[in-house]
C-alpha positions as CSV (number, residue, x, y, z in Angstrom):
1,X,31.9,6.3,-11.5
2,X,30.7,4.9,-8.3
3,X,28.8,2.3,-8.1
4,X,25.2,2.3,-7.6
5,X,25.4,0.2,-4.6
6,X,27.6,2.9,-3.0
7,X,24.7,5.4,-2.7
8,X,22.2,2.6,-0.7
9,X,24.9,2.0,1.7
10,X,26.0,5.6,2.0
11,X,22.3,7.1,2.9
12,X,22.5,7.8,6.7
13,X,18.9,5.5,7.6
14,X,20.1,6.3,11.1
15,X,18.8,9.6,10.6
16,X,15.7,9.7,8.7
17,X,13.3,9.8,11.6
18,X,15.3,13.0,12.1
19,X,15.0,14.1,8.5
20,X,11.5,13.1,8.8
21,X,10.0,15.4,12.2
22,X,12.3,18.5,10.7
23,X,9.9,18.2,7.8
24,X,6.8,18.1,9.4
25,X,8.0,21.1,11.9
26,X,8.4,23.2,8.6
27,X,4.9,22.3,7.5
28,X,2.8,25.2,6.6
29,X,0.0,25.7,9.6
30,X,-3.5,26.3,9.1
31,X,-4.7,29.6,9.5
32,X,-8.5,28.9,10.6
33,X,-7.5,28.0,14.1
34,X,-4.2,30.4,15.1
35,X,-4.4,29.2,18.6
36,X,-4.9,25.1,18.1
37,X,-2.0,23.1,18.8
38,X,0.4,21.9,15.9
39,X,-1.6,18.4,15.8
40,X,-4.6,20.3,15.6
41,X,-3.3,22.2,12.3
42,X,-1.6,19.2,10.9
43,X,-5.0,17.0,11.3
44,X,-6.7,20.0,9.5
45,X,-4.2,20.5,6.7
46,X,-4.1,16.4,5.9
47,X,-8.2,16.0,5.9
48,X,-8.0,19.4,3.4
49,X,-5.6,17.3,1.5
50,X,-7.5,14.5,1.4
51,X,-10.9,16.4,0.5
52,X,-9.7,17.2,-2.5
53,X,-9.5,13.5,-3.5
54,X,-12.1,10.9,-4.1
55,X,-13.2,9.3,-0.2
56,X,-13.1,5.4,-1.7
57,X,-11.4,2.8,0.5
58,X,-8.1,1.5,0.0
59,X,-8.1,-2.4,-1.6
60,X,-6.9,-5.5,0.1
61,X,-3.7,-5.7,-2.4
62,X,-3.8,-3.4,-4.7
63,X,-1.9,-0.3,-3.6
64,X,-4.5,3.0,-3.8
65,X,-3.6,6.2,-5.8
66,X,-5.3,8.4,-2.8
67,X,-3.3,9.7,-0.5
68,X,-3.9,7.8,2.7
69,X,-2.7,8.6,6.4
70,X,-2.7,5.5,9.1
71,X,-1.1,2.2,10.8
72,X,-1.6,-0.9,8.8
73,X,-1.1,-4.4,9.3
74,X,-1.9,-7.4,7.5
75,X,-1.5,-11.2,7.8
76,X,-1.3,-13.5,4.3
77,X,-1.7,-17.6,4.0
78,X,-0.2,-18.8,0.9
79,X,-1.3,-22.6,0.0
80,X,0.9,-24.1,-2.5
81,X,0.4,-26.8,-5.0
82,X,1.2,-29.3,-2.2
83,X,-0.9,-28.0,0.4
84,X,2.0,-26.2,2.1
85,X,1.4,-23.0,4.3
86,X,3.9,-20.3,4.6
87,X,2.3,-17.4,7.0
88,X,3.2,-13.8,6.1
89,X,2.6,-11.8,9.3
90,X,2.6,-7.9,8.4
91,X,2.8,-8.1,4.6
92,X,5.4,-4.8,4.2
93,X,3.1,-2.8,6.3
94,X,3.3,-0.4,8.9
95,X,3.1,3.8,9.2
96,X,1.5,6.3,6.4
97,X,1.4,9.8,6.5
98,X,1.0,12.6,4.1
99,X,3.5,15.1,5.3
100,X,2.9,17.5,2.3
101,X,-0.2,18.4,0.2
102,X,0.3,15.9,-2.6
103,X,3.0,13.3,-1.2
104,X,2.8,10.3,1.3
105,X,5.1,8.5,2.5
106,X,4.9,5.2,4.0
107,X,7.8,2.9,5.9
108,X,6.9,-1.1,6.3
109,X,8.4,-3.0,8.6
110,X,9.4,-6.3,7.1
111,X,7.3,-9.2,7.8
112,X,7.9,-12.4,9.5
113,X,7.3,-16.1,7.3
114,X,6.5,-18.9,9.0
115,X,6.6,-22.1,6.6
116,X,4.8,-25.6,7.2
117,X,7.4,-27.2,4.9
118,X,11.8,-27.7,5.3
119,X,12.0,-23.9,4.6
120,X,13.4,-21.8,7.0
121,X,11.2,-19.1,9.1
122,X,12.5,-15.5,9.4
123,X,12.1,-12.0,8.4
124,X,12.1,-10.4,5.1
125,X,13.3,-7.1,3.5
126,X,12.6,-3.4,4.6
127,X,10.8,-1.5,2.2
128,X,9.8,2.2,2.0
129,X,7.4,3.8,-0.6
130,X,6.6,7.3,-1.6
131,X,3.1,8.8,-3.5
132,X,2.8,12.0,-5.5
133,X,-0.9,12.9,-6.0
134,X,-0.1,14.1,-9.8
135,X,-4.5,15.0,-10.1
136,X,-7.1,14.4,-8.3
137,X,-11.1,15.4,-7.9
138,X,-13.7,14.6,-5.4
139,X,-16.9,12.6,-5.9
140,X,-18.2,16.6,-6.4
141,X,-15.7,17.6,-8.7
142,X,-14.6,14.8,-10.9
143,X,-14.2,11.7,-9.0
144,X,-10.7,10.6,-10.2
145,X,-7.2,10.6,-9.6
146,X,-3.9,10.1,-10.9
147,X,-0.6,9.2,-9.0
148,X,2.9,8.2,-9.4
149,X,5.0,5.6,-7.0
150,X,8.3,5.2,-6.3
151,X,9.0,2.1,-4.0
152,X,12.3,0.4,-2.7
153,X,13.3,-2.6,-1.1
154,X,16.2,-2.8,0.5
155,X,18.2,-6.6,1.1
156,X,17.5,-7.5,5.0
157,X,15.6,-10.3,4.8
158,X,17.1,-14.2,6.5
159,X,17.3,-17.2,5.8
160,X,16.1,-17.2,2.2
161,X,12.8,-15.0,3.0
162,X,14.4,-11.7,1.4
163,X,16.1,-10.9,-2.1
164,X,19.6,-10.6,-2.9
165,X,19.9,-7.1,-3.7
166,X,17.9,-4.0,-3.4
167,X,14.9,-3.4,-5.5
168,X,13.7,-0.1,-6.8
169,X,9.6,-0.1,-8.3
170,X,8.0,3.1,-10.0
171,X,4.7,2.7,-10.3
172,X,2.2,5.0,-12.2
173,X,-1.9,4.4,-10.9
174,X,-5.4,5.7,-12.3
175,X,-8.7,5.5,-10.6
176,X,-11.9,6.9,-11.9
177,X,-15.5,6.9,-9.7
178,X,-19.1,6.3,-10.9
179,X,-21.4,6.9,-8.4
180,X,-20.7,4.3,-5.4
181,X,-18.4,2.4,-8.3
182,X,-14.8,2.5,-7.8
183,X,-12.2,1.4,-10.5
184,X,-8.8,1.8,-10.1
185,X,-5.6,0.2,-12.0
186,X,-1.8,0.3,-11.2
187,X,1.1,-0.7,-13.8
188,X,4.7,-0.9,-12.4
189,X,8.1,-2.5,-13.1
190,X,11.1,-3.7,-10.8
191,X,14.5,-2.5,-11.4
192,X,17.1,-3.9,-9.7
193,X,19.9,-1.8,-8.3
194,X,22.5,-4.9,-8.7
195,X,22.1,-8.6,-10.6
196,X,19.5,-7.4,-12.6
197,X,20.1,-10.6,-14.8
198,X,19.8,-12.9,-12.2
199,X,16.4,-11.0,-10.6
200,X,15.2,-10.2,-13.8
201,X,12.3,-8.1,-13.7
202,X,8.1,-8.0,-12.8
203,X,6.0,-5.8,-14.3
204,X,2.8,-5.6,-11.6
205,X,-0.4,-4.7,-13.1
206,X,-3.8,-4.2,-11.0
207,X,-6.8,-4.0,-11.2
208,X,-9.6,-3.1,-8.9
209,X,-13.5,-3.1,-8.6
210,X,-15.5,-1.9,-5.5
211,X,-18.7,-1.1,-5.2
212,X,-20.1,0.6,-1.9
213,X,-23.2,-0.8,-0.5
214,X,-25.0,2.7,0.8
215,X,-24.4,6.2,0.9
216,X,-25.8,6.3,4.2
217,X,-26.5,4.3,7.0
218,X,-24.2,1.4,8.7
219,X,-23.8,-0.6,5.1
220,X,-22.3,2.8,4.2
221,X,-19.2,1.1,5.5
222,X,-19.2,-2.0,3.1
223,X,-16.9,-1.9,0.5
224,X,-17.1,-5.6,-1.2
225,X,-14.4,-6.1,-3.9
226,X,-12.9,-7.9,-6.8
227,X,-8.8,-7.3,-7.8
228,X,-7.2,-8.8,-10.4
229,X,-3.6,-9.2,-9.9
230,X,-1.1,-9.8,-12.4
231,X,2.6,-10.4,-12.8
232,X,4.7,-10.9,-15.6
233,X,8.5,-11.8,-15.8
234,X,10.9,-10.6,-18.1
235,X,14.3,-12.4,-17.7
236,X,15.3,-14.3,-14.5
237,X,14.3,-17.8,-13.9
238,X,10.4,-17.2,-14.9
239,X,11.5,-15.2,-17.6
240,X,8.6,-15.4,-19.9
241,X,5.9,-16.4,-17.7
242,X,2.4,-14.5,-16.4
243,X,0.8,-14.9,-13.2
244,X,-2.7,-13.9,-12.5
245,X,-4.8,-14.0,-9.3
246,X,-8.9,-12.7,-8.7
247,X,-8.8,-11.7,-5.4
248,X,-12.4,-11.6,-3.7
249,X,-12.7,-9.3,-1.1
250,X,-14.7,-7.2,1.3
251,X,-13.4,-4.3,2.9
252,X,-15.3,-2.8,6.7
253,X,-14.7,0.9,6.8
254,X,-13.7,3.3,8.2
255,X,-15.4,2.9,11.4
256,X,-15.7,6.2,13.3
257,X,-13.8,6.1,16.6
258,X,-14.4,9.7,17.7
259,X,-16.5,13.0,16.9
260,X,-16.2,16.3,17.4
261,X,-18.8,18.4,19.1
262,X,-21.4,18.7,16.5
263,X,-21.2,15.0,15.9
264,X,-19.3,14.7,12.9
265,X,-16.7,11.4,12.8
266,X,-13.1,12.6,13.6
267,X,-10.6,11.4,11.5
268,X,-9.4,8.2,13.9
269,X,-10.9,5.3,12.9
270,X,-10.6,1.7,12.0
271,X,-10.7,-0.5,9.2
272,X,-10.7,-4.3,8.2
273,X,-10.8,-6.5,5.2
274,X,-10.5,-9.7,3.9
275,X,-9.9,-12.3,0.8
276,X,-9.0,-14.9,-1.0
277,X,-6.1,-14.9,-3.8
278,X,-7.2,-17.5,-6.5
279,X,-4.9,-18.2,-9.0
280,X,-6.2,-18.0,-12.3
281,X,-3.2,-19.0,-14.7
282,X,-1.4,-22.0,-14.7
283,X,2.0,-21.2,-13.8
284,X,1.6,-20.0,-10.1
285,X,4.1,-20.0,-6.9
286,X,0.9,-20.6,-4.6
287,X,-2.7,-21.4,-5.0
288,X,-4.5,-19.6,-2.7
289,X,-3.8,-16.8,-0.1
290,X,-6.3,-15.7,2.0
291,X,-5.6,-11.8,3.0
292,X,-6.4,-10.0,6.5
293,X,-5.9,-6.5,7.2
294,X,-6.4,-4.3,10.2
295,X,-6.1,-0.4,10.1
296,X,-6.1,2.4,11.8
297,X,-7.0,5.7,10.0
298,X,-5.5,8.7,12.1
């Protein structure tokens, strides 16, 4: 039998931007409009997609059940117990896009640490994640949804700032709207692919409130917040121990950037947010980490 390892270093990566326009060339058009370009259809078949889901905005850490399609980036200060800062600039971040009805996909680019103490600065690992919308309804129909992830990390980090091995994370997440209410809850565990008794493994579990201010009007765009982020470690060198952050938050979106000819808000925008991770337990690799994130909704 060959060893798991084999199959991460046998996928061609070389070739998946390849893989990835010959799927969205064999995406099913839109019929309303048989003489718009292929953006044109595309940008109609993803806000269909996504109009069949609830419209909330995506939380500062927690990662959202809806299906989501822009450029993210965000920037994360950890303090630790000494009152050391380590910068996190991009935070696994980078493209989403929903190239099929119920599936995103997003690829991160790994982000760059920059430590105030002896540790050495450098980049971490790559990691790719996938959605599958498994239910959903619209503030109309329902308000909820239900999805499964499926996340990987794959070993290219320097200098200490990465893991040993590759990582692979299914993850399944709920959300259920009352009115302007959001709440919305995500259970996942590591796995490993090599040294799983060295790594161990973290079972992630978030939660999320967020309220929106108006329905209408500018504080229609303010999403203020309150996550609840915990970890807990089975095996490994925390084996046995929980941690838990409240994460404070207020997200600004999504700001309209263009409009079509009867006025309504195209589907480019932009989003920000930001926070503060507080931990609450007492075993805790950092204190606080105050989160900023920039996005662009496309």
């Amino acid at each position: 039998m060959l060893p798991r390892t084999f199959f991460l270093r046998a996928l061609p990566w070389s070739s998946v931007s390849g893989l990835l326009a010959a799927a969205l060339l064999a995406l099913p058009l839109a019929a309303q409009q048989p003489n718009a370009s292929w953006w044109t259809r595309y940008e109609e078949r993803v806000t269909a997609t996504q109009n069949e889901q609830p419209h909330w905005v995506t939380p500062l850490v927690t990662v959202t059940p809806r299906l989501e399609q822009e450029v993210r980036t965000d920037f994360v200060r950890q303090t630790n117990t000494k009152l050391q800062n380590t910068w996190n600039y991009g935070n696994s971040k980078g493209l989403e896009i929903i190239p099929f009805r119920r599936v995103e996909l997003l690829f991160n680019l790994p982000p760059f640490f920059n430590h105030d103490s002896n540790a050495k600065d450098g980049f971490g690992d790559v990691s790719f994640n996938s959605k599958y919308r498994i239910f959903s309804r619209n503030e109309e129909s329902g308000n909820s949804i239900i999805t499964a992830f499926l996340a990987a990390t794959v070993p290219t980090g320097k200098n200490g700032n990465g893991s040993c091995c590759a990582v692979v994370t299914p993850t399944l997440a709920v959300g259920k709207g009352f009115g302007q209410l959001a709440l919305t809850s995500t259970a996942g565990g590591s796995l490993p692919v090599t040294n799983s008794t060295g790594l161990g493994h973290t079972i992630a579990w978030n939660n999320t409130i967020q309220y929106r201010a108006a329905k209408t009007g500018p504080a229609r765009l303010f999403w203020p917040e309150l996550e609840f982020n915990s970890s807990f470690y089975k095996g490994g060198a925390n084996d046995g121990k929980t941690a838990t952050f409240a994460t404070p938050g207020l997200i600004l979106g999504r700001i309209p950037l263009t409009r079509d000819a009867s006025g309504k808000p195209g589907r480019l925008g932009l989003t920000f947010g930001a926070g503060d991770q507080i931990a609450l337990t007492h075993f805790h690799t950092y204190n606080h980490a105050i989160v900023l994130t920039a996005r662009i909704p496309f």
